[in-house]
C-alpha positions in Angstrom: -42.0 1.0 -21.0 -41.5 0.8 -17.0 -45.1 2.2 -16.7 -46.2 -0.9 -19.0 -44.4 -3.6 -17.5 -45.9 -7.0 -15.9 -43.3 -6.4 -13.3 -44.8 -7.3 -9.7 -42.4 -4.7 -8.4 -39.7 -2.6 -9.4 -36.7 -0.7 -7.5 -34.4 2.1 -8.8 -31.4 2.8 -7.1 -29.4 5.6 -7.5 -29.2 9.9 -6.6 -33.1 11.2 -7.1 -31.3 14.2 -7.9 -29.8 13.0 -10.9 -32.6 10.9 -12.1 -35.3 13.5 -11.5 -37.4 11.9 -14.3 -37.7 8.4 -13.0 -38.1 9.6 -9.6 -41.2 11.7 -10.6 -42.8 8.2 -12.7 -42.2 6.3 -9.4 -44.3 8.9 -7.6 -46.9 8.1 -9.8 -47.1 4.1 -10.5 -47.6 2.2 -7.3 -45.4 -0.9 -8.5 -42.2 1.4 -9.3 -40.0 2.3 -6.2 -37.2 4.7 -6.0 -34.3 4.4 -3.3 -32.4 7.4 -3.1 -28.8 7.3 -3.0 -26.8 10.6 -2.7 -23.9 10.2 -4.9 -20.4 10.8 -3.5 -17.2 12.0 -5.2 -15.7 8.5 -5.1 -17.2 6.7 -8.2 -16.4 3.2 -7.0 -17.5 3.7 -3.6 -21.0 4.9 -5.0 -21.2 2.3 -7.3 -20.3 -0.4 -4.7 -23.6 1.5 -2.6 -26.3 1.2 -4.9 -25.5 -2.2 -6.3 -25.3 -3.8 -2.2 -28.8 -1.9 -2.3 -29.2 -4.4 -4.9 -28.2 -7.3 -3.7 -29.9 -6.7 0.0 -33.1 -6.3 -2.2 -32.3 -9.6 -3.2 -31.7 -11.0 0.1 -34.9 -9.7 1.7 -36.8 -11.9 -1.4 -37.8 -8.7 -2.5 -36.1 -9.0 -6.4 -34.9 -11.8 -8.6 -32.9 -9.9 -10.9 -30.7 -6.7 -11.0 -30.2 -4.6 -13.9 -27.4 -2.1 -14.0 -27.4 0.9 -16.8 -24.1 1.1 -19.2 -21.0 2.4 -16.6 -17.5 4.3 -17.9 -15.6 1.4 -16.4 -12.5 4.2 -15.7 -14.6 6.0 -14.0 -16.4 3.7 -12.2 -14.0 0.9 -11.5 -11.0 2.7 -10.9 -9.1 -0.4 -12.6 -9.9 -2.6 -9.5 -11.9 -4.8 -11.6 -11.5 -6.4 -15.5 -16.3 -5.5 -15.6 -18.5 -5.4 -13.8 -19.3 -8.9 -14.3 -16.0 -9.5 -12.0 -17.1 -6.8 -9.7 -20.5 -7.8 -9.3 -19.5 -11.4 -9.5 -17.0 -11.0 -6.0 -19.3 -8.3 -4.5 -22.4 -10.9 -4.2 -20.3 -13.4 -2.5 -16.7 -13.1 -2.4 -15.9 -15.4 -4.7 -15.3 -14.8 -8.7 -17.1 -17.5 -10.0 -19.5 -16.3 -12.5 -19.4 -15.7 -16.4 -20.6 -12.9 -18.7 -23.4 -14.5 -21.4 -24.4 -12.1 -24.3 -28.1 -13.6 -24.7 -30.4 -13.7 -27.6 -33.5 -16.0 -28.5 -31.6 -16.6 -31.9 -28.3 -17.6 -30.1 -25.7 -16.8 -26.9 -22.5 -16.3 -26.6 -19.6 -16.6 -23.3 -16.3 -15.8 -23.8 -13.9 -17.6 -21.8 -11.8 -14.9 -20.7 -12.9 -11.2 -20.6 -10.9 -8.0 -21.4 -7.5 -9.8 -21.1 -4.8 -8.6 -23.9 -3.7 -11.2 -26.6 -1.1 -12.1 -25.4 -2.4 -13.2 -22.0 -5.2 -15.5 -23.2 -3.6 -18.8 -24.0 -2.6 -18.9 -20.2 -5.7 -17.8 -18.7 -7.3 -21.3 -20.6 -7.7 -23.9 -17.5 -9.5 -27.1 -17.8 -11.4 -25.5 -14.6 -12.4 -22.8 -15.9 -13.9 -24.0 -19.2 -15.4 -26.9 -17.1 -17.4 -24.1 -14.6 -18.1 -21.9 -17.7 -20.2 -24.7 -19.6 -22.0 -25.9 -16.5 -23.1 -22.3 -15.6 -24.5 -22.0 -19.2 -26.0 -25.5 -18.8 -27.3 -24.8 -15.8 -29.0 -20.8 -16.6 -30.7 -22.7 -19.8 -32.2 -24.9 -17.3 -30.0 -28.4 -17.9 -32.1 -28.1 -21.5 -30.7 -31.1 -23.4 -31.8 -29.6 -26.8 -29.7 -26.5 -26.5 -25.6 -26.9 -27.9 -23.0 -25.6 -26.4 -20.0 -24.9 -29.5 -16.8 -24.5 -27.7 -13.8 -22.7 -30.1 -10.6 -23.5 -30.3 -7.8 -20.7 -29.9 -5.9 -21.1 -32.9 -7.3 -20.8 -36.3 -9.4 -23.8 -37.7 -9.0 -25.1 -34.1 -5.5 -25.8 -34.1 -5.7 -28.4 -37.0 -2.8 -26.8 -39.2 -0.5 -27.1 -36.7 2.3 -30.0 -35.4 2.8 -29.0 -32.6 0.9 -29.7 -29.4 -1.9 -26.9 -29.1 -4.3 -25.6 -26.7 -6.7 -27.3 -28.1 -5.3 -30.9 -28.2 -3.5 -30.2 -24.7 -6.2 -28.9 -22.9 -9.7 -27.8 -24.5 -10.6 -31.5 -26.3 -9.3 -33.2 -23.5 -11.7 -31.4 -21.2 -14.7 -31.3 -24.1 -14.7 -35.5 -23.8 -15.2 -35.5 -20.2 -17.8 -33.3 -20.5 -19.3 -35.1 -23.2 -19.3 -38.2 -20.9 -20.8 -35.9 -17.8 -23.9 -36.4 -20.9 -23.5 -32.5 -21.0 -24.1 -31.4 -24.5 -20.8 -29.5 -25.5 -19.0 -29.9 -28.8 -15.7 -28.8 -30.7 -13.1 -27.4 -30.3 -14.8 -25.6 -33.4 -13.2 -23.4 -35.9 -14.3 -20.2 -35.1 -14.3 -18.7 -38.8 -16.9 -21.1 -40.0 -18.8 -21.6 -36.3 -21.3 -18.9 -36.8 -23.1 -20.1 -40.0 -25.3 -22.4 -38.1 -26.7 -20.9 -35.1 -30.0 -22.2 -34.2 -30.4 -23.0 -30.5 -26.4 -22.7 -30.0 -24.3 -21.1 -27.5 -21.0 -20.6 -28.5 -17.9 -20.1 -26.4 -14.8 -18.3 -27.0 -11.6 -18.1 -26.0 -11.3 -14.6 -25.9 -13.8 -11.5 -25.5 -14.0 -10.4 -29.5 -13.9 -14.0 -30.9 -17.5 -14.4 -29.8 -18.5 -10.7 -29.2 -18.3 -9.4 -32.9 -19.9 -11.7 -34.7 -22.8 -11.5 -31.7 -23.5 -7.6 -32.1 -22.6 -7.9 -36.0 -26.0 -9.8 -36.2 -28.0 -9.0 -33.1 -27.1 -5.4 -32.9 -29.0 -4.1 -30.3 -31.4 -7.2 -29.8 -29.0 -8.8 -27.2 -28.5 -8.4 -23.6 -25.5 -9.1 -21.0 -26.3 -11.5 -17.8 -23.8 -12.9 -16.0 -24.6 -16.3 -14.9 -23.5 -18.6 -12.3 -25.0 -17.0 -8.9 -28.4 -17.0 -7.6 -29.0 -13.7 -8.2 -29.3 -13.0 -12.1 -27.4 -9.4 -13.2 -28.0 -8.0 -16.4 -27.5 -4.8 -18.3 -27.9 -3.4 -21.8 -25.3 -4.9 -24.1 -24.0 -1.4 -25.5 -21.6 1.2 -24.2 -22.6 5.0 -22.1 -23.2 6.3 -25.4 -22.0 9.5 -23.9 -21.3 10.9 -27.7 -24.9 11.2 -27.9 -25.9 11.9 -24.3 -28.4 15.3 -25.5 -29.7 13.3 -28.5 -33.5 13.0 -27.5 -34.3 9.7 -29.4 -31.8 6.6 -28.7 -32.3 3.4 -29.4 -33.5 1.6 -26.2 -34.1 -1.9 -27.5 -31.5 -3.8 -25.4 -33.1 -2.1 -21.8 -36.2 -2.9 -22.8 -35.3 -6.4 -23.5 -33.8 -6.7 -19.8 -37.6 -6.0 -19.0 -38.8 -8.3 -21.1 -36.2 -11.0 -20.3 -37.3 -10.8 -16.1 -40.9 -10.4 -17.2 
């Protein structure tokens, strides 16, 4: 699939030792180039190497997008960093400003708050940051009018069983209505049992990373990818795990990677 791509150019980053293989095909295709980084004992500090490599590419006009492989975020992130969407996100400039879409031609999704426990999420709900999340998606789908953003609620059927002042009526419906009057096309707070029956040109956010994430990979499987949005430079990466249960299996299902080709293509 790299060998077949429409790809002006192509970089890969990482040890040549350890990815003999696509080392040998850049040898051989004149659009595919391999930069050789030696890895190191310190995980994070390797990581942190090849995706500045990255981002330098970036800044020398030489890429528009980066794709990182599936990483063991224990091993990799050392629990400095929530993903690599964080990492990435304060890495490219300093500041953490980005989101993590899950993208698909049949429908997105962007949860609010990533890998937080339970417990922590009603907190981690700001007016801010649900502002910034809907005007990264708007702007990455180009300010496309026709597109709808679903926003959840927290609570189930969006809070509406309850008397007593919820996140939704306190802060999420409060900050839906000024978008709405920013002519941005957002809607809810939606129950987020029902949400997912009509999906056609929607991107749904949730409050929380599963609320949005299962019902995503429940029907797109491995047809999706993950971007994170909101900086110039656009990230992506397979939307699966390391797979390393199956690491010597000969045939895996590549679909998502090659998707990440197809999406910069």
């Amino acid at each position: 699939n790299l060998k077949r791509n429409k790809l002006k150019n192509i970089y890969l980053i990482g040890d040549q030792r350890k990815f003999k293989h696509s080392f040998q095909i850049s040898k051989k295709c004149k659009n595919i180039f391999f930069i050789n980084v030696p890895m190191i004992k310190n995980k994070f500090q390797y990581l942190k190497k090849i995706t500045l490599c990255g981002i330098e590419l970036f800044y020398e006009k030489k890429i528009n997008f980066l794709i990182n492989m599936p990483l063991n975020k224990n091993k990799y992130l050392k629990n400095k960093y929530r993903g690599f969407t964080e990492f990435f996100s304060e890495l490219f400039d300093k500041k953490i400003t980005s989101n993590m879409l899950l993208y698909n031609k049949n429908f997105s999704v962007c949860p609010l708050t990533t890998h937080v426990e339970l417990k922590k999420v009603e907190k981690e709900i700001t007016k801010k940051k649900i502002i910034d999340t809907v005007l990264n998606i708007f702007n990455f789908f180009n300010k496309n009018k026709k597109i709808k953003i679903e926003i959840l609620g927290l609570n189930p059927h969006a809070g509406k069983d309850f008397v007593t002042t919820t996140i939704e009526n306190k802060i999420i419906s409060p900050t839906i209505k000024l978008l709405k009057n920013r002519k941005i096309p957002v809607y809810g707070p939606q129950s987020a049992d029902s949400a997912f029956t009509n999906i056609k040109n929607k991107i749904f956010v949730g409050m929380y990373h599963d609320q949005v994430l299962i019902p995503f990979k429940t029907m797109n499987k491995f047809d999706g990818i993950n971007i994170t949005i909101g900086k110039r430079l656009i990230r992506m990466s397979p939307d699966h795990g390391t797979a390393e249960n199956i690491k010597n299996i000969k045939h895996v299902n590549t679909k998502s990677f090659i998707n990440c080709i197809k999406f910069c293509e």
